[in-house]
C-alpha positions in Angstrom: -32.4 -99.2 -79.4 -34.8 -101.8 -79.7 -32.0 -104.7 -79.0 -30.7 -102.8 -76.4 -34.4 -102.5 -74.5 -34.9 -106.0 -75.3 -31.2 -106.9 -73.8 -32.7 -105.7 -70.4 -36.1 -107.4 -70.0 -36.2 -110.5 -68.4 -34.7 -109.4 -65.4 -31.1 -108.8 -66.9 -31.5 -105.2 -65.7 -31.9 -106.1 -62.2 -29.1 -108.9 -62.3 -26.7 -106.1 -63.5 -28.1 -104.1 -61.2 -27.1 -106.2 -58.9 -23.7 -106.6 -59.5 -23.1 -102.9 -59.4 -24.7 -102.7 -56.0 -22.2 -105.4 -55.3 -19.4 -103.5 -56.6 -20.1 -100.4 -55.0 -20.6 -102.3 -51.8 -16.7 -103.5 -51.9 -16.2 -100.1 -52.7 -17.6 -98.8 -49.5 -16.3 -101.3 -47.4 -12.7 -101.2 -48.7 -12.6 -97.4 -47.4 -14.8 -98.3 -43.9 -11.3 -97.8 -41.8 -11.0 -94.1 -43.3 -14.3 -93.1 -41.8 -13.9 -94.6 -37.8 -14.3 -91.7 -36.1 -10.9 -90.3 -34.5 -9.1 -93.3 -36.6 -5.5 -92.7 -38.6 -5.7 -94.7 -41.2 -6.1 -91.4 -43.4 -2.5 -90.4 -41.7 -1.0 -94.3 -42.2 -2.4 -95.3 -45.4 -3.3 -91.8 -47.1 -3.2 -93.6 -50.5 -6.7 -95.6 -49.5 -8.4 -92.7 -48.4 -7.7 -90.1 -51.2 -10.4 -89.7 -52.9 -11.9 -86.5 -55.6 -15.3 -86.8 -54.2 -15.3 -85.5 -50.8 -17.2 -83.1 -48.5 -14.4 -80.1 -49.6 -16.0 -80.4 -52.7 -19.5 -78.6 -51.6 -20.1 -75.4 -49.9 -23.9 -75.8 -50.1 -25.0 -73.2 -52.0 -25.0 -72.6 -56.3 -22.4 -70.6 -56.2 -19.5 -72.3 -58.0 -21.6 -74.2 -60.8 -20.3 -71.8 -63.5 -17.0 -71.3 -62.3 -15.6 -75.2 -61.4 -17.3 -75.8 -58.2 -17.2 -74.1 -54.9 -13.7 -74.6 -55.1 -13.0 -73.3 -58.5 -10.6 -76.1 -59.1 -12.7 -78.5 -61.2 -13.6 -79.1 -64.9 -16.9 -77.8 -65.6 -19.1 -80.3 -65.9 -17.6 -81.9 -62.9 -18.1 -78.5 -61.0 -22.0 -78.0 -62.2 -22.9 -81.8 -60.8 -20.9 -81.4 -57.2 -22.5 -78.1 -56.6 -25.5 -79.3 -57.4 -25.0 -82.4 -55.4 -23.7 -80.3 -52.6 -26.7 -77.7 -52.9 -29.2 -81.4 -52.5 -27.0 -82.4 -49.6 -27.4 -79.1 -47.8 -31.2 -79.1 -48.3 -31.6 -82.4 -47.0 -29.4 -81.3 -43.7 -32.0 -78.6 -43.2 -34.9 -81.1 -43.7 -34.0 -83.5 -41.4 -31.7 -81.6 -38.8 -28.5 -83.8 -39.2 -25.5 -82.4 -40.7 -25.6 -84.1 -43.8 -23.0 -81.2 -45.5 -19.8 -83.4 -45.2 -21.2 -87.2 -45.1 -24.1 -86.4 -47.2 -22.3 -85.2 -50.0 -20.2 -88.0 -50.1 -23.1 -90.5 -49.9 -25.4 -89.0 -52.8 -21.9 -88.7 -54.7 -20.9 -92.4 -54.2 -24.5 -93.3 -55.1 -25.2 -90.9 -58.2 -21.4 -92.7 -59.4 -23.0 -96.0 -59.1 -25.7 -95.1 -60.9 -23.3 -93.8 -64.0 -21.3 -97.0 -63.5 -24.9 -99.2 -63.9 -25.6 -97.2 -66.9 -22.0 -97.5 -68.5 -22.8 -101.3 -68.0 -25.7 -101.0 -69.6 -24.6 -99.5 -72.9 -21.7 -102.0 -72.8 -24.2 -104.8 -72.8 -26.2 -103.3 -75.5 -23.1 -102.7 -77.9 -22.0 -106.1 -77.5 -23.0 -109.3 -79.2 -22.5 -111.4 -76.0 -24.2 -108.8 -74.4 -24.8 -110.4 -70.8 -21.9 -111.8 -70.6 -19.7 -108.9 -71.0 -22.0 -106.5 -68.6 -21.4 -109.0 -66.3 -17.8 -109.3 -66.1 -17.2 -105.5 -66.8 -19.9 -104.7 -63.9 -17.5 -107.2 -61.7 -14.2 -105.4 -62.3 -12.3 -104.8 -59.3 -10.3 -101.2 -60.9 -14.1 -100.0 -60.5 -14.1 -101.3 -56.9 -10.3 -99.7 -55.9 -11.0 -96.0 -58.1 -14.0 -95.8 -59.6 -15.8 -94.6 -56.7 -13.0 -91.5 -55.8 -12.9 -89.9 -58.9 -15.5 -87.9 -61.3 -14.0 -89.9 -64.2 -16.6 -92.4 -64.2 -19.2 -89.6 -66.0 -16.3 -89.3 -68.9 -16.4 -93.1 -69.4 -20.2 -93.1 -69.7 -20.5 -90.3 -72.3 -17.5 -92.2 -74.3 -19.6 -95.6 -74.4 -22.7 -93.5 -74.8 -20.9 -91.7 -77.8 -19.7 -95.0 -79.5 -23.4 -96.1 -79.0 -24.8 -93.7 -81.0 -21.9 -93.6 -83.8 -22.7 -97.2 -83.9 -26.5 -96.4 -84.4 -25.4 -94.3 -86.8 -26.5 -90.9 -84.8 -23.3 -88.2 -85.1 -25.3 -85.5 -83.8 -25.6 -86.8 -80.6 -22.5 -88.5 -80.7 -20.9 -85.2 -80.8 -22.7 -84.2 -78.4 -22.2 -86.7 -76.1 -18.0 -85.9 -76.5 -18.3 -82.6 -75.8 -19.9 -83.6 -72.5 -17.0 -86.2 -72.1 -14.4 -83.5 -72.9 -15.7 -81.2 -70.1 -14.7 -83.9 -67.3 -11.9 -85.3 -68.5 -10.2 -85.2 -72.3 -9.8 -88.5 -72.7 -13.2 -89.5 -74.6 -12.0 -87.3 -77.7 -10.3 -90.5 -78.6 -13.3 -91.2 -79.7 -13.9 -88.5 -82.3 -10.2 -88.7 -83.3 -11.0 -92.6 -84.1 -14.4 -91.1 -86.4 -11.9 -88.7 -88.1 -9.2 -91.6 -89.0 -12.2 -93.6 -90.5 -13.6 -90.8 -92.4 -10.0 -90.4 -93.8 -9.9 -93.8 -95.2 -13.3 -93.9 -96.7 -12.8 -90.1 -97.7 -16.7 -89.4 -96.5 -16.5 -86.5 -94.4 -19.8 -85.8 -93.7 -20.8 -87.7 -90.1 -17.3 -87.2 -88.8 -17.9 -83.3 -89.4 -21.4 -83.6 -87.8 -19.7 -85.5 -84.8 -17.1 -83.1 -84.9 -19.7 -80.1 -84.8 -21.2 -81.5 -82.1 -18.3 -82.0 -79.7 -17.2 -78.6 -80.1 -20.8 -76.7 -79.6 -21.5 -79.0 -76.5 -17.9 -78.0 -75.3 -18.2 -74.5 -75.8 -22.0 -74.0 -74.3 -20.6 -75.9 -70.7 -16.9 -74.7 -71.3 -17.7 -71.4 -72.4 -18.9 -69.1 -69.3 -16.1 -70.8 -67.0 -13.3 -70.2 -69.6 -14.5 -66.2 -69.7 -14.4 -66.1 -65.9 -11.5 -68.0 -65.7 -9.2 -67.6 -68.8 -5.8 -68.2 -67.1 -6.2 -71.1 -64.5 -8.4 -73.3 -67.5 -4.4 -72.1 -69.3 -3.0 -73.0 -66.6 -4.6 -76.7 -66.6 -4.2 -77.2 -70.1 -0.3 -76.4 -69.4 -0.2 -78.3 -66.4 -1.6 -81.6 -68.1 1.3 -81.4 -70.8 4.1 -80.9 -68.5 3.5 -83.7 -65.9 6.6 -85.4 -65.2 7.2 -88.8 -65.7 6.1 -91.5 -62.9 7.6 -94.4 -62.0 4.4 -96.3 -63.3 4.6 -95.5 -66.8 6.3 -97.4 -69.7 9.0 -94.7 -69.4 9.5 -95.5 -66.0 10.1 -99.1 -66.1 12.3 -98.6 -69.2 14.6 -96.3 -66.7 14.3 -99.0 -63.9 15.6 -101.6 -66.1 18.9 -99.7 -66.4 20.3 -101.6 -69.3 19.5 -99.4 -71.7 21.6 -96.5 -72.8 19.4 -92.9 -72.6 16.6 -95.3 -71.0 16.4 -92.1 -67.9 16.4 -89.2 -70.5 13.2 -91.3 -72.4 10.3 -89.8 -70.8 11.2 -86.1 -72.0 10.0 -87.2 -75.5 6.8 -87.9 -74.2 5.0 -85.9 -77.1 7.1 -87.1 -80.0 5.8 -90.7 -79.2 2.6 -90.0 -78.7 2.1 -87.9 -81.9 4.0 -91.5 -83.7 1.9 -93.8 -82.0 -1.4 -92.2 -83.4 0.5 -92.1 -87.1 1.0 -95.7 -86.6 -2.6 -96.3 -85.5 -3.5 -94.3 -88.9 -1.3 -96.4 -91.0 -3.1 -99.3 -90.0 -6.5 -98.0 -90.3 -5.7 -96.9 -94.0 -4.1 -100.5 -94.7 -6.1 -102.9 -93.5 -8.3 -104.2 -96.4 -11.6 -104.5 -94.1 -13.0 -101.6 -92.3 -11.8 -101.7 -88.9 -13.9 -101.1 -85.9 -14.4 -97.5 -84.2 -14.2 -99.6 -81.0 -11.1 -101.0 -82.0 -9.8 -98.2 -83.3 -10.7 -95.6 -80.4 -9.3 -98.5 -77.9 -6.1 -98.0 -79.7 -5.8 -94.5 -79.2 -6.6 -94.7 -75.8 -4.3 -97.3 -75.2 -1.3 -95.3 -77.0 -2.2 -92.4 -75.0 -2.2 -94.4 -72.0 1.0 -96.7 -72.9 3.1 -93.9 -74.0 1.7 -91.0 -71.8 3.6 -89.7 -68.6 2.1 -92.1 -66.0 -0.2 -95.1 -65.7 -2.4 -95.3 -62.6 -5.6 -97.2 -61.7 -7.5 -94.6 -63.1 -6.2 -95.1 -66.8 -7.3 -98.6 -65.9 -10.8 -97.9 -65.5 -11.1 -95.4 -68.5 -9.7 -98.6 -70.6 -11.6 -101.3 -69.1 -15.2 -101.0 -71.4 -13.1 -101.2 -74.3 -10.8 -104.3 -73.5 -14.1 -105.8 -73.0 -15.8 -104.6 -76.2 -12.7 -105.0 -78.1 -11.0 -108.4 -76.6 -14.0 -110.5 -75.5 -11.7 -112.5 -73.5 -13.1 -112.8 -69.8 -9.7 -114.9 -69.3 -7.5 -111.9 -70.3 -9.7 -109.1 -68.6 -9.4 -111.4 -65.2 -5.7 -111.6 -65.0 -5.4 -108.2 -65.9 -7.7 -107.0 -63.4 -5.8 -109.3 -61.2 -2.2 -107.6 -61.6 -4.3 -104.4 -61.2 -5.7 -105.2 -57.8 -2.0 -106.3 -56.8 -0.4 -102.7 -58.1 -3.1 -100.9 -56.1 -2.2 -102.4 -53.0 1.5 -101.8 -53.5 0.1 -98.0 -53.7 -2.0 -98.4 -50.7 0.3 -100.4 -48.1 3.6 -99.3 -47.0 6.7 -100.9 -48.3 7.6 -102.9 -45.8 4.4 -104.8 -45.9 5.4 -105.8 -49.5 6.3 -109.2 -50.4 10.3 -109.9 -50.7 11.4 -110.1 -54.1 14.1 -113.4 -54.3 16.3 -111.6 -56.4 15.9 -108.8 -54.0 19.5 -108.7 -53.1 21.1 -108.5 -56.7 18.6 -106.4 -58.1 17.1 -103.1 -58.0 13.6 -103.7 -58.2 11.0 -104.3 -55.8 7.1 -105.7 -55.8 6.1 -102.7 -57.3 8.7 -102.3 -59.9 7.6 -105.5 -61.3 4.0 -105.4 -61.1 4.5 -101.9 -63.1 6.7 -104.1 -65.5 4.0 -106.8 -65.7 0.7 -104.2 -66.4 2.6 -102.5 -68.7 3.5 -105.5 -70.7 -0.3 -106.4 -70.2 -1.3 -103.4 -72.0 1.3 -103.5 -75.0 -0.7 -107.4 -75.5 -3.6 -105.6 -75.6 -2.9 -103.3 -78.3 -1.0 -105.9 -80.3 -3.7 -108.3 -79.8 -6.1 -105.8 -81.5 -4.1 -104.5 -83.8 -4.0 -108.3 -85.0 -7.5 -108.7 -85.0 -7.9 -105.6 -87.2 -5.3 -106.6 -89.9 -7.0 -110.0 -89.6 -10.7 -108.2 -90.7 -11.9 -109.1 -87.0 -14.3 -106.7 -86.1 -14.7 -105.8 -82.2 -17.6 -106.9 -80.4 -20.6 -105.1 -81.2 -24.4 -104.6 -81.8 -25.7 -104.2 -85.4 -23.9 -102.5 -88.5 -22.7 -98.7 -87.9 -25.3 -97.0 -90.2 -28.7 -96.2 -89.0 -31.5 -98.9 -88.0 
């Protein structure tokens, strides 16, 4: 980690430390109209306000931190950090005598978030050759601004750069480790270990992708485990819930049916599965055939991206889990910019009504709106990004990265 510690002397620490503050700032001020006091703008624009990280997440005590929060409605990792957060806030209210319960919560939330968002930065700089560079535009990104701040997802994101870190370093222990933790917010980072398997099937060495493998699944199990006994059916019940989620209008399916030229297009999304399960075959084709080794950024990236591309819906949130890896696996400020761009405009479709959406020319004669064609355009966005990559890896290009992957 010596690169990485020297990455952040010379006041590069404090510069992106900085531009998170700044981030998180926006962030804030974005949502200022949801918290006027006897204000509707949570009634006329509920789509700004919603947010995972609010005070009906806390009941003040430790009771719900093995069982998914006071609620009993959260993954468990995500349930042992807002109980605890909750338990903090309701020490404080009794400490200082001001009801801290419901605004307190949210603010030692929003700020423990930032400081997961600083350290995801932080990692990113640290795995990347241009590492200032690409901290600073990934601390900058406006998906971070819009979502990152409303949803728990943000811990996921850091234990999946964290894990690639370490893989990188050539640590699996701890990179396993570091999955499971990912897996017990959101499922997402297990592209990760499914990108260590596909490499350790080309090179047939099985050895660190067992130990990684190991890992995940023993750091699953000891947060995992005690919820799961105490609550067998509703963690069923999630697992069910996640693969039965109909399709949304934001999803590749979706602007396939919009388009209404093609025959079936409308009966598409029920084969949801089916193209996933092809889409990681094809990303395992090309790991096996390209004559250099490819990249375990590039390769998770991939995966993530097929998840994303083919999977039931596409919201802002997908965009932030994506967003270290375009930049660790593009480089391309230029791309990331007018990507983030499109997102920004797709989240305010979501957020203002549609009749404060722009008029469409072609409005008349067609079916689609503003928000049918942004979805079009951040779709298309996402298929360049995988081709893009999946050029770069035939083309022995690795991603953007610190050091060789075995151990310093």
């Amino acid at each position: 980690m010596n690169r990485l510690r020297g990455r952040l002397g010379g006041g590069h620490g404090l510069q992106l430390a900085g531009l998170v503050l700044y981030t998180a700032v926006v962030a804030h001020l974005l949502r200022l109209p949801c918290r006027v006091p006897g204000g509707a703008v949570a009634e006329q624009v509920p789509a700004l306000c919603a947010t995972e990280v609010g005070p009906a997440a806390t009941s003040g005590t430790m009771s719900g931190f093995f069982t998914g929060g006071p609620g009993g409605d959260q993954p468990a990792l995500v349930g042992m950090i807002s109980t605890v957060v909750g338990w903090l806030a309701a020490r404080l209210s009794a400490l200082f005598g001001a009801d801290l319960d419901g605004g307190g919560f949210v603010r030692l939330s929003v700020v423990l978030l930032a400081l997961v968002w600083l350290a995801t930065v932080v990692v990113v700089s640290g795995l990347s050759v241009r590492g200032r560079a690409d901290a600073v535009v990934l601390a900058l990104a406006p998906v971070t601004a819009l979502v990152g701040f409303t949803t728990w997802d943000l811990w996921a994101v850091l234990f999946m750069v964290l894990a690639l870190l370490c893989h990188e370093r050539g640590r699996p222990g701890p990179a396993g480790v570091l999955l499971g933790l990912g897996a017990s917010v959101a499922l997402f980072p297990l592209v990760v270990l499914l990108a260590v398997l596909l490499l350790a099937v080309r090179h047939r060495q099985f050895r660190d992708a067992a130990v990684v493998l190991a890992g995940t699944v023993v750091a699953w199990l000891l947060v995992n485990g005690p919820f799961v006994v105490a609550a067998w059916e509703r963690e069923l019940d999630r697992f069910r819930g996640a693969g039965e989620r109909p399709v949304e209008g934001s999803s590749l399916w979706g602007v396939w049916a919009r388009a209404g030229t093609v025959p079936g297009a409308a009966e598409a999304g029920q084969h949801v599965l089916l193209a996933l399960l092809l889409g990681c075959a094809a990303v395992l084709v090309l790991t096996m055939l390209t004559r250099r080794e490819p990249d375990v950024v590039q390769i998770a990236f991939l995966l993530l991206a097929v998840l994303v591309l083919l999977g039931p819906s596409y919201s802002p949130v997908h965009a932030l889990w994506l967003a270290p890896l375009v930049v660790l696996g593009r480089g391309h400020w230029l791309e990331f910019a007018a990507w983030q761009l499109v997102e920004v405009l797709w989240w305010t479709t979501l957020v203002l009504p549609e009749q404060a959406w722009p008029v469409l020319p072609w409005a008349g004669s067609a079916r689609w709106d503003a928000q049918d064609l942004l979805a079009a355009v951040r779709v298309l966005f996402l298929v360049w990004f995988v081709v893009a990559v999946a050029v770069d890896v035939l083309r022995g290009r690795t991603a953007i990265r610190a050091g060789a992957s075995g151990p310093e």
